[in-house]
N, C-alpha and C positions, 0 to 999 in steps of 0.2 A: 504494500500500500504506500511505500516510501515515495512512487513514483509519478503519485496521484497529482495531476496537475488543477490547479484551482483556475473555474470559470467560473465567470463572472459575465450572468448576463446582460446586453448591452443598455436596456433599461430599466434596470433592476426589477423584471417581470418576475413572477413566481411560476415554480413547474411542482411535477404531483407524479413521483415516483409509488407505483404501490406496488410491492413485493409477495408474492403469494408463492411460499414455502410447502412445497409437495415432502413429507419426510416421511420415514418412519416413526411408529409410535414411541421410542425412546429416549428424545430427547426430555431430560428434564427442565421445569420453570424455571430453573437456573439459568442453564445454557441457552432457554426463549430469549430471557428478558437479556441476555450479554450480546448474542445474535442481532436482537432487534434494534437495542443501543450502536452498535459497533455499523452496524447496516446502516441504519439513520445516517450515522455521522458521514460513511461514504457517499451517500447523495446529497449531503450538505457539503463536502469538497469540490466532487467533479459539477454541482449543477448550482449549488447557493442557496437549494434550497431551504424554507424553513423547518422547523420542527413540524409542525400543524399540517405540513401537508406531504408529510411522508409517513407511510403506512406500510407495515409490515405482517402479518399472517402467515400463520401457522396451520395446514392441516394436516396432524395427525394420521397415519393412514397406519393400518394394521399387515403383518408381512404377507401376508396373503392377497394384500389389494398393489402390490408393486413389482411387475415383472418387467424383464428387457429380454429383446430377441424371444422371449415366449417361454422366459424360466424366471421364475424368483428372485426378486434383488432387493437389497436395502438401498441400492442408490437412491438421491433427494433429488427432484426436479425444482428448479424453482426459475417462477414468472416473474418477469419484471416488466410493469406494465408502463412507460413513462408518453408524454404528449409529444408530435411529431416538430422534429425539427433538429435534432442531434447529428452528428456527423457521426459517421461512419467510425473513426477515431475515437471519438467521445463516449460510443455504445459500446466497442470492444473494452477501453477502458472501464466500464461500469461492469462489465461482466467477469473481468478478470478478476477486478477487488471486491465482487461479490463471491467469487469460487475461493480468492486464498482468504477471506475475513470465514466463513464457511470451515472450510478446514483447519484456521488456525485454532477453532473457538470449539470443534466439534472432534476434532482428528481423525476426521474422515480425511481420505485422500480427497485430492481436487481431480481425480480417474472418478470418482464417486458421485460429485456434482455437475448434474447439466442445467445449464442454463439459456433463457430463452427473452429477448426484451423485443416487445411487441411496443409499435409505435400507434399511440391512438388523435385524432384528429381535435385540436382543438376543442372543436363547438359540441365533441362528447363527452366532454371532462367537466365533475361540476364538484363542488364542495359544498358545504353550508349552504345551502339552498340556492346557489350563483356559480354561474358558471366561469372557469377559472380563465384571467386574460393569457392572452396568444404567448407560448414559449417562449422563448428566445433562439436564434439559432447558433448552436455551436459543434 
């Protein structure tokens, strides 16, 4: 995460990372709330944003609900959902320090974690009952 470069949007807009955690069921509350803390903080480097509009989820899944290639795995999917406008640069880097903050915090390999960041449009992003203004682009 050393490598994390701080952007700064060009009008100090706000954006709306939410992270949705496909795991097994063994993580402890512990390790949730370190994950979610540590996750946060990496969307408040690479993008600036606030606390308030970064979201993090968890769902539990039991080992029977998680296979690859068509056999049983404990690997963790996890979605990251952020508003269109990132560069291609910007997205790898959010995926990277979301696989080693993941592994550092869990010790799982980062062979363990797939990750996936889906870009959503603007005028589908809403918060607090208003819809959130235009990303920034970086």
């Amino acid at each position: 995460m050393a490598s994390m470069v701080r952007r700064q949007s060009e009008k100090g807009e706000r954006t709306m990372p939410l992270m949705v955690c496909e795991n097994r069921n063994t993580l402890t509350p512990l390790i949730k709330a370190a994950l979610a803390k540590k996750l946060t903080d990496v969307a408040q480097v690479l993008f600036q944003t606030p606390d308030d509009l970064i979201s993090v989820v968890f769902h539990d899944l039991p080992p029977e609900n998680t296979y690859r290639s068509g056999k049983p795995t404990t690997e963790t999917a996890i979605i990251c959902y952020i508003r269109e406008g990132r560069s291609h640069g910007a997205i790898e880097e959010l995926m990277k320090a979301i696989s080693a903050t993941w592994s550092e915090i869990t010790g799982d390999s980062e062979g363990h974690v797939e990750i996936a960041v889906q870009q959503l449009p603007d005028k589908f992003t809403m918060r607090g009952g208003g819809r959130l203004p235009e990303a920034a682009r970086v």
